[in-house]
C-alpha positions in Angstrom: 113.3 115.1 99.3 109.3 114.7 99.0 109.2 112.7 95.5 106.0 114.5 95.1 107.9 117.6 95.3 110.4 117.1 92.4 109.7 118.3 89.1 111.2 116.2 86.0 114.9 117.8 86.0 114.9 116.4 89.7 113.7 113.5 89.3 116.2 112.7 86.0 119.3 113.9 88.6 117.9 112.2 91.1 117.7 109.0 89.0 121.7 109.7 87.8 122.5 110.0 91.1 120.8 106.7 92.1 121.8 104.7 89.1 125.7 105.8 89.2 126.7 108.3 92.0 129.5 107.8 94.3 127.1 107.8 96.9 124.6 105.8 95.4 123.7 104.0 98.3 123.0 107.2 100.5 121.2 108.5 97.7 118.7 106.3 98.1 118.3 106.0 102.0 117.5 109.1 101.9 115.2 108.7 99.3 113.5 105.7 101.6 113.5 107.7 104.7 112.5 111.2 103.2 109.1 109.5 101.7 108.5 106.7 104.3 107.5 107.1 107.6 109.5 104.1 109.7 109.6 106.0 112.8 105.9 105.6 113.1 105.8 101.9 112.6 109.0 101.0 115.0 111.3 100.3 112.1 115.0 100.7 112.0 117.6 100.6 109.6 119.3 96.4 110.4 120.9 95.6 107.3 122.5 97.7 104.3 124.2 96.6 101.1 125.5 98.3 98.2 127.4 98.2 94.9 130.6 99.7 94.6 129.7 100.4 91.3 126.7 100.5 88.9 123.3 100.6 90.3 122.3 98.4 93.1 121.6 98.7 96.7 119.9 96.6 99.6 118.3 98.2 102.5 116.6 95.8 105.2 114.4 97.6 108.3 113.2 96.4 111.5 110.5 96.3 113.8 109.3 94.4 116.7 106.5 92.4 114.0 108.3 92.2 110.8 110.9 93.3 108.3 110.7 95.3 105.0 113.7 95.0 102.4 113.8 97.4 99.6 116.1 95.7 96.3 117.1 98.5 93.6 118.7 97.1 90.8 119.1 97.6 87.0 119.7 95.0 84.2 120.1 97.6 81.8 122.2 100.7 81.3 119.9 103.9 81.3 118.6 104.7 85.1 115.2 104.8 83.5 115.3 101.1 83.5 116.2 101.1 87.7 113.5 98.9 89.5 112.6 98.5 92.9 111.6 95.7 94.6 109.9 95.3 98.2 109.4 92.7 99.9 108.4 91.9 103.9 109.8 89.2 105.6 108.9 87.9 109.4 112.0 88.8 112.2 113.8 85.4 111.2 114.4 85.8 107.5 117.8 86.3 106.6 119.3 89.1 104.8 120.9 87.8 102.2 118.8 84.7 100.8 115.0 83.9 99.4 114.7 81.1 100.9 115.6 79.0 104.1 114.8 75.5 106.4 111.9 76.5 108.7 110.9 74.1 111.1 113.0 70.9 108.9 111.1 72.7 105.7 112.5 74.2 102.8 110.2 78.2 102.7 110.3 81.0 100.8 111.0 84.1 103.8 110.7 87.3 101.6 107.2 88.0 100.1 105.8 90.6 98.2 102.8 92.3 99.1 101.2 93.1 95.4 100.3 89.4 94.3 98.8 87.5 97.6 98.7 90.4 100.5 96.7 92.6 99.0 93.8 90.9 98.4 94.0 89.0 102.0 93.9 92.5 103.7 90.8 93.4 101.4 88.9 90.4 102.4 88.6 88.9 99.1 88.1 85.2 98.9 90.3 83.3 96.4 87.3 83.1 93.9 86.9 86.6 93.9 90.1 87.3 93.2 90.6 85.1 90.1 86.4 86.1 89.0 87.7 89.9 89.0 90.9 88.5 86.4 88.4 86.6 83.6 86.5 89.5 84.3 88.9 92.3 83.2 91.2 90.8 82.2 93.8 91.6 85.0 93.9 91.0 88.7 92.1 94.5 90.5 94.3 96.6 92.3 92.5 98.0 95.7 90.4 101.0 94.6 92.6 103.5 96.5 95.5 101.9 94.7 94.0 101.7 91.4 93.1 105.4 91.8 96.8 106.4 92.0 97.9 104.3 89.2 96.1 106.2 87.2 97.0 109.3 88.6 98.9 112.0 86.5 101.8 111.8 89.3 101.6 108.2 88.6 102.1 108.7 84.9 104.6 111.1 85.6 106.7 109.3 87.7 106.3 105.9 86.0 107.6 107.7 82.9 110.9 109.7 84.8 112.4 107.6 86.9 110.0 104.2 87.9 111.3 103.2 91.3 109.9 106.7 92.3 106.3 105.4 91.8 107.3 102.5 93.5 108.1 104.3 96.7 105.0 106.4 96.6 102.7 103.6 96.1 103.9 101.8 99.5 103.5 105.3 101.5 99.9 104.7 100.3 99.6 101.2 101.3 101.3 101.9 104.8 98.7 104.8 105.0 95.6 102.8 104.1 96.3 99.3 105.7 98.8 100.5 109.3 98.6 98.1 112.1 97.1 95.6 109.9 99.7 95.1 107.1 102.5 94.7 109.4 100.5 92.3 112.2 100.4 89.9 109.3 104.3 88.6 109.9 104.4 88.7 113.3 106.1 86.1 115.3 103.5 86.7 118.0 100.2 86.4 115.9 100.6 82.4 114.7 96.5 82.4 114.0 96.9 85.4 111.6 99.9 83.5 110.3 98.4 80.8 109.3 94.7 82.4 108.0 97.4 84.1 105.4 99.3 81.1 105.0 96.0 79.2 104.1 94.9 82.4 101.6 98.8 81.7 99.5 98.0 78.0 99.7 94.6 78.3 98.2 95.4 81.0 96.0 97.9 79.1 93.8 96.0 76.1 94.0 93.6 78.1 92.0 96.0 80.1 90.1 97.5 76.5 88.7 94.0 75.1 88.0 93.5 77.7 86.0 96.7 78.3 84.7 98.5 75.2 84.7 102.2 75.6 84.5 104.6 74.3 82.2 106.7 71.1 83.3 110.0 71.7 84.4 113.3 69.9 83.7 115.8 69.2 86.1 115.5 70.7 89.6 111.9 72.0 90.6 111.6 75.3 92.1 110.2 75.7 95.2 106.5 75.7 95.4 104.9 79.0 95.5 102.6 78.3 98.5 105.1 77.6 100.8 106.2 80.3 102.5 107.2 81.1 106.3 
């Protein structure tokens, strides 16, 4: 089912479906696999976990350079509330944490490619990035990205059944960044690695300059610039 194809009395059942179906979990594979293309990047389904009630399901693919996890959960009781998370993790992060010991340090494995990857495969420099925020007032999306957002599908979507926007937005991000996006976490490409890993470190050096956070009590969580 091509989400762009569904008018809004399919996309409320297909949100009923998702958010309590018997076969919620199979609901959305298909979902994934109807409006993504993971044939064409060497993906694979690896890893699946679902709910045996309620909304939530876990859905981890593979490739030779990376892996993509897609989280749909739902705090709340309407499927209208459902989000969907994804996140891309390099071929040793495990399924089923955040966070793990790489090389005798403590990482964060799972990242998500809307706050630090974005700008890094735009070419921005750290200072752009936060200029463009005081500027606007928000951090920019990449024009073609921007342009959907403020698309009438978009709209439409956003206001039916959310994680459907969600979905279409990273079939436009595979389209416009490819080889690129995914070359990022592989194993194999440590200099490209670590020109991302200085971009994160930089960028919430800057982001806590500018933003200093709040003291914390107790156990600290782990900082945001260490990732692996």
């Amino acid at each position: 089912m091509k989400i762009e194809d569904l008018d809004n009395e399919m996309l409320g059942a297909l949100g009923d479906s998702l958010h309590k179906g018997p076969h919620h979990g199979e609901t959305f594979r298909g979902l994934l696999e109807s409006n993504l293309d993971f044939a064409r990047w060497g993906f694979r389904l690896s890893h699946t976990a679902y709910r045996d009630t309620g909304p939530g399901a876990t859905l981890i693919y593979d490739s030779d350079r990376c892996r993509v996890r897609f989280d749909l959960a739902n705090p709340e009781r309407y499927p209208i509330f459902d989000e969907l998370y994804v996140r891309y993790g390099r071929l040793h992060a495990p399924n089923d944490d955040a966070e793990m010991i790489w090389r005798g340090e403590k990482c964060r494995c799972w990242h998500s490619p809307m706050i630090e990857l974005l700008p890094f495969l735009e070419g921005q420099s750290v200072e752009e990035v936060f200029r463009c925020k005081a500027k606007v007032g928000k951090y920019a999306w990449p024009p073609f990205l921007e342009a959907y957002k403020q698309s009438e599908e978009s709209h439409r979507l956003r206001r039916m059944y959310p994680p459907a926007a969600v979905i279409r937005e990273e079939r436009l991000i595979w389209e416009h960044y490819g080889d690129r996006l995914f070359d990022v976490f592989d194993l194999r490409r440590p200099e490209l690695w670590e020109k991302y890993r200085r971009f994160v470190h930089d960028y919430w050096t800057e982001h806590d300059r500018l933003f200093p956070p709040r003291p914390i009590l107790g156990d600290q969580p782990l900082p945001r610039d260490k990732i692996c």
